[in-house]
C-alpha positions in Angstrom: 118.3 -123.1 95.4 118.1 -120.3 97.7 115.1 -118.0 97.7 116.3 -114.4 98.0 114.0 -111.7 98.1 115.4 -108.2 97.8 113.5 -105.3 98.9 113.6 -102.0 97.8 112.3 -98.7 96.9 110.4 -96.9 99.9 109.1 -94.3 101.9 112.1 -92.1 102.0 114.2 -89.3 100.2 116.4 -92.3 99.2 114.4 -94.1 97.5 115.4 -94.0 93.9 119.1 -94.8 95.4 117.4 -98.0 97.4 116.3 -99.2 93.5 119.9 -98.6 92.0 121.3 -99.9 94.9 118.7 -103.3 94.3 119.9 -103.4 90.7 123.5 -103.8 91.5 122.5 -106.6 94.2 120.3 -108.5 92.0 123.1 -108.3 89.4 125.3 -109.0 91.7 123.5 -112.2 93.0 124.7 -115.5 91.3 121.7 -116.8 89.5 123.6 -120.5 90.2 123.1 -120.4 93.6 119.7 -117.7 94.5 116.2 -117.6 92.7 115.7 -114.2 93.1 112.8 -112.3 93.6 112.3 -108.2 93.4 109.7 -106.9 96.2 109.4 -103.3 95.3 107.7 -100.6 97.8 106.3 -97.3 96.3 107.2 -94.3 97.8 103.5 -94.3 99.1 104.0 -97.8 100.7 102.2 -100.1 98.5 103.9 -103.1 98.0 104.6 -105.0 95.0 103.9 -108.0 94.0 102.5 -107.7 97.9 103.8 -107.3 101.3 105.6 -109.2 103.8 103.3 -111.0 106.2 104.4 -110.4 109.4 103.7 -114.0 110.8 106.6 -117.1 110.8 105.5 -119.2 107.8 103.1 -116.8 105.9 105.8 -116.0 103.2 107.0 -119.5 101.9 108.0 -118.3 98.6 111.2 -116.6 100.5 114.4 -118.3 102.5 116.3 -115.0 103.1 115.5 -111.6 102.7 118.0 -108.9 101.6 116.7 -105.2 102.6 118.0 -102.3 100.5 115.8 -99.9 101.9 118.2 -96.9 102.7 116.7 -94.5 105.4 113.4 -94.2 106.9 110.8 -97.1 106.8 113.8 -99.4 105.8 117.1 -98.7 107.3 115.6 -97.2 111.2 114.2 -100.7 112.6 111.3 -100.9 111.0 111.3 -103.3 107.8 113.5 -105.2 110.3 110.9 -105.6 113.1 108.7 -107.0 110.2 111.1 -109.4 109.5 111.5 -110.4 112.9 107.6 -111.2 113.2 107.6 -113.0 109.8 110.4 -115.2 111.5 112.8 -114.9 108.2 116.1 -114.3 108.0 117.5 -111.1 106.6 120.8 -109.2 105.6 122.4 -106.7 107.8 122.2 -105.1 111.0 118.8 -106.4 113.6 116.1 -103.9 115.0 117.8 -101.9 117.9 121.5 -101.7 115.8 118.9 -100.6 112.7 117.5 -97.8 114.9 120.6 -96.8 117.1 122.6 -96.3 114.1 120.0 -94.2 112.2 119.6 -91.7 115.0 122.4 -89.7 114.5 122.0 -87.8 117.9 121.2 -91.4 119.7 124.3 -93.1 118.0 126.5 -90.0 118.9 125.5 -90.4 122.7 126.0 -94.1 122.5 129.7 -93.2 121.3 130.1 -91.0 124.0 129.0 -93.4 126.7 131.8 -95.9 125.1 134.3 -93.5 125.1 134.3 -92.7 121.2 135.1 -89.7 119.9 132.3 -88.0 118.1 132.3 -83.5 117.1 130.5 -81.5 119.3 126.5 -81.4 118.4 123.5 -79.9 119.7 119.5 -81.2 118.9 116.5 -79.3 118.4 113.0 -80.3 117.5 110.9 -79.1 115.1 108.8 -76.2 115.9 110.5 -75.8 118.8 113.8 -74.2 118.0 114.9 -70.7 117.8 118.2 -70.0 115.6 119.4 -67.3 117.4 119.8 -69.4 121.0 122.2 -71.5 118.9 124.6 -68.6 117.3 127.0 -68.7 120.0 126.9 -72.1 120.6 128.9 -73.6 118.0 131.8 -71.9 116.0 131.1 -71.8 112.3 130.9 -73.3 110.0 127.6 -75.6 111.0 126.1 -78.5 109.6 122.8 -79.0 110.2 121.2 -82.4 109.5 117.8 -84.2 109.8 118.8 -87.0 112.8 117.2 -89.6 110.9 117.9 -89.8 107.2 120.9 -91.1 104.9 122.3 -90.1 101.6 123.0 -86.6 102.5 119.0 -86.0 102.1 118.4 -82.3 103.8 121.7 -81.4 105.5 123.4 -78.2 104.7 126.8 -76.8 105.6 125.5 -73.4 107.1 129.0 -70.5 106.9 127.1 -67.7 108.3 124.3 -66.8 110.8 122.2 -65.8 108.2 122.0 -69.0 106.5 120.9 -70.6 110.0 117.3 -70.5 109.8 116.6 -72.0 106.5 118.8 -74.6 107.4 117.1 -75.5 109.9 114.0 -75.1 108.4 114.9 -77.7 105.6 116.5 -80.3 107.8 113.0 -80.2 109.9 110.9 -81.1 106.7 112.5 -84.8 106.9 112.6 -85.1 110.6 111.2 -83.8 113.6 114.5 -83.9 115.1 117.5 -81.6 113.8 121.0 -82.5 114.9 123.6 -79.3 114.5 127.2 -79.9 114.6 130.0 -78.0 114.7 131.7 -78.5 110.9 135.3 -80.3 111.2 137.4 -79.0 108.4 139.4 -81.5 107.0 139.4 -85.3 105.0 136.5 -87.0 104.9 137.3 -91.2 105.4 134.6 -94.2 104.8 135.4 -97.9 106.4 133.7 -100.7 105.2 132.7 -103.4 108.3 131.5 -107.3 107.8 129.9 -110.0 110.0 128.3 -111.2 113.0 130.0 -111.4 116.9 133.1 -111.2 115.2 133.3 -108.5 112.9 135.8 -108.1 109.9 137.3 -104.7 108.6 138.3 -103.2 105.3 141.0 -100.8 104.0 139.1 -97.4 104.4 139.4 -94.8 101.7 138.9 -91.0 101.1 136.4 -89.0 99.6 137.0 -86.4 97.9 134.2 -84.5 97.6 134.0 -81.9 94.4 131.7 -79.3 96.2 131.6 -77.9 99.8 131.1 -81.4 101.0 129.8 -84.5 100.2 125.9 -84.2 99.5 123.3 -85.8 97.5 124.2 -84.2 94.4 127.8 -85.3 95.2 127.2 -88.8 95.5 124.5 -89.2 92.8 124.1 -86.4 90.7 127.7 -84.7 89.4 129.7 -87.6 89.3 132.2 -85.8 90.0 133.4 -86.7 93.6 136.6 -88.6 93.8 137.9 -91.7 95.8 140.7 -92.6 96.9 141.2 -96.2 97.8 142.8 -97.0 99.7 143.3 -94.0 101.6 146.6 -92.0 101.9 147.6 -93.1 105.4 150.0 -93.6 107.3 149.9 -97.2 108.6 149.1 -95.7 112.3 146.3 -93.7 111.3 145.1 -96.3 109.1 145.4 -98.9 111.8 143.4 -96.5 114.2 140.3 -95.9 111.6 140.5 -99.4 111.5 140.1 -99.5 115.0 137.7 -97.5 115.6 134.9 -98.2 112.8 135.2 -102.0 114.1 135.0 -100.9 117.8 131.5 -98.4 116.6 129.8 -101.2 114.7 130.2 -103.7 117.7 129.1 -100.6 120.2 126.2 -100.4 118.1 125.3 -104.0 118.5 126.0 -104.2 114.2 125.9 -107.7 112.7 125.8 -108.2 109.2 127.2 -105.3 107.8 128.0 -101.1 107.9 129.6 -98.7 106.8 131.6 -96.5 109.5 132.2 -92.6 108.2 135.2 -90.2 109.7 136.2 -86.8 109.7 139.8 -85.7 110.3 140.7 -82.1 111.3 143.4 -81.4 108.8 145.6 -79.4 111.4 146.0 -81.8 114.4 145.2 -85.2 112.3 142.8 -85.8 115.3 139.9 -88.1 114.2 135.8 -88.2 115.0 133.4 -90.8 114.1 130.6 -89.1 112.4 128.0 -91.3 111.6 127.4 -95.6 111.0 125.1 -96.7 107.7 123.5 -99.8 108.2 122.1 -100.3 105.0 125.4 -98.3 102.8 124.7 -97.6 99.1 125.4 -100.8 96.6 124.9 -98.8 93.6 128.1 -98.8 91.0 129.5 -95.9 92.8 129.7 -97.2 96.4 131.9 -97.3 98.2 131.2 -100.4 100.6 131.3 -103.2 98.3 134.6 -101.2 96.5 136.8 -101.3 99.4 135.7 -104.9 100.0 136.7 -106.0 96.4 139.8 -103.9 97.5 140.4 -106.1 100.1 139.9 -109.3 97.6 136.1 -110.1 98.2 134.4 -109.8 94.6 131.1 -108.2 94.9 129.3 -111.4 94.3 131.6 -113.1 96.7 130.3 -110.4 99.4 127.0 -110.9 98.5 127.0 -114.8 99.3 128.8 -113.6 102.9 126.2 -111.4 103.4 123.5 -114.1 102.9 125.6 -116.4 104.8 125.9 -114.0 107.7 121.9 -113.5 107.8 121.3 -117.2 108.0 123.8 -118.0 110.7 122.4 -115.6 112.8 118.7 -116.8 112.4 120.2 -120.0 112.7 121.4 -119.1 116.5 118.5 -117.6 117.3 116.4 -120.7 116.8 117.7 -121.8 120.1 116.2 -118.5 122.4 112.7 -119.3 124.1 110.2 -117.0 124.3 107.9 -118.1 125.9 108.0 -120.7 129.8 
């Protein structure tokens, strides 16, 4: 029987979404086939029962390890460099994919350089912004985001000048880095991506958020956000999300598994990647493992691919030297 440990909780804003999304997973996991184990991290970083030792056979007690950490410490490279140095396989995307994809202003640029299209964005730095310098830089409205967080944790939609300041303000308690874009006004579209070098891609679906957008309270809180699934395309435009959330994840270096959001400008139809989640929400409102069961792969079937996925790639990696 395989030994799956699943780790959650954290040092991050997400981390009671981390331990709903752990529920569902160990739920999820079929008891016939995993002995399962629940590492939990507090949010001051103690772990429970104990950590992770980050040397290859310290931790025989676990075969594979499934991170749900969502955002910082967890979801950035981190718990994945661990895992790396405790030679163990784990689920989802490696260290530089992990990182890449959690910078929103490094992913953006990486998008760029590949010829995605991404909404026009500017970055400041905590301490070392001044509002006014950006009022004429971007048409309104604004969203302004910490560049390394998930979950919608510290972004606000920002209609006015005078809302500016305390947006930034906010967005700079969870990161040193602030990313500003320029707000697309339109549908809002989430794509659900699977695997290794050759990546497999779901339906996408809608949100519909039932606020100004799609934040915390959105997703968590209200229940009150709607999905539609799968989304009210036409088979072009579906084809082309499609298209483009496979072509992100693989720019990204991805294995494993992400999730690929889009905005569309309502008046042209033209589409922009906005941002990849490495580590996307398995709670029972999620929308990653719902457009996979859309697409015929029961939730506890996608867990064994997951698992599957994490121990073919350590599996190929057995054969790299590293050392003369």
């Amino acid at each position: 029987m395989l030994r799956v440990a699943v780790l959650c909780g954290g040092r991050s804003g997400e981390h009671e979404i981390s331990l709903r999304s752990a529920e569902s997973i160990m739920a999820g996991l079929n008891r016939a086939k995993y002995e399962v184990q629940k590492i939990f991290i507090t949010p001051e970083g103690r772990w429970d029962p104990g950590p992770i030792l980050p040397q290859p056979g310290a931790n025989p007690g676990i075969d594979v390890v499934f991170p749900v950490l969502h955002g910082t410490f967890g979801e950035d490279g981190t718990v994945q460099g661990l895992l790396e140095l405790a030679g163990l396989p784990y689920v989802g995307c490696g260290v530089l994919a992990s990182a890449v994809s959690m910078d929103k202003d490094v992913f953006k640029r990486l998008m760029v350089e590949r010829g995605l299209p991404v909404g026009e964005y500017y970055v400041v730095h905590r301490g070392h912004y001044r509002a006014a310098e950006l009022l004429s830089r971007l048409p309104y409205p604004l969203f302004v985001k910490p560049a390394n967080l998930g979950s919608s944790v510290g972004i606000s939609k920002v209609s006015e000048p005078s809302q500016l300041e305390g947006a930034l303000d906010l967005a700079a308690q969870f990161d040193s880095k602030v990313v500003v874009e320029r707000g697309i006004i339109g549908r809002e579209f989430e794509c659900s991506v699977m695997g290794n070098e050759e990546p497999a891609v779901a339906i996408p679906c809608e949100i519909l958020p039932s606020r100004e957008f799609y934040d915390y309270e959105d997703k968590y809180l209200l229940g009150e956000a709607k999905t539609v699934l799968p989304a009210q395309l036409s088979e072009k435009q579906t084809a082309e999300i499609r298209r483009l959330a496979g072509e992100a994840y693989s720019s990204a270096g991805c294995e494993g598994m992400a999730r690929v959001d889009f905005l569309m400008v309502g008046a042209s139809g033209d589409l922009f990647i906005n941002e990849i989640n490495t580590i996307p929400g398995f709670t029972s409102i999620s929308m990653y493992p719902k457009m996979w069961e859309a697409a015929g792969v029961p939730f506890s079937d996608l867990l064994d691919r997951l698992v599957e996925l994490a121990l073919k790639r350590h599996q190929a990696r057995q054969v790299t030297q590293y050392k003369r």
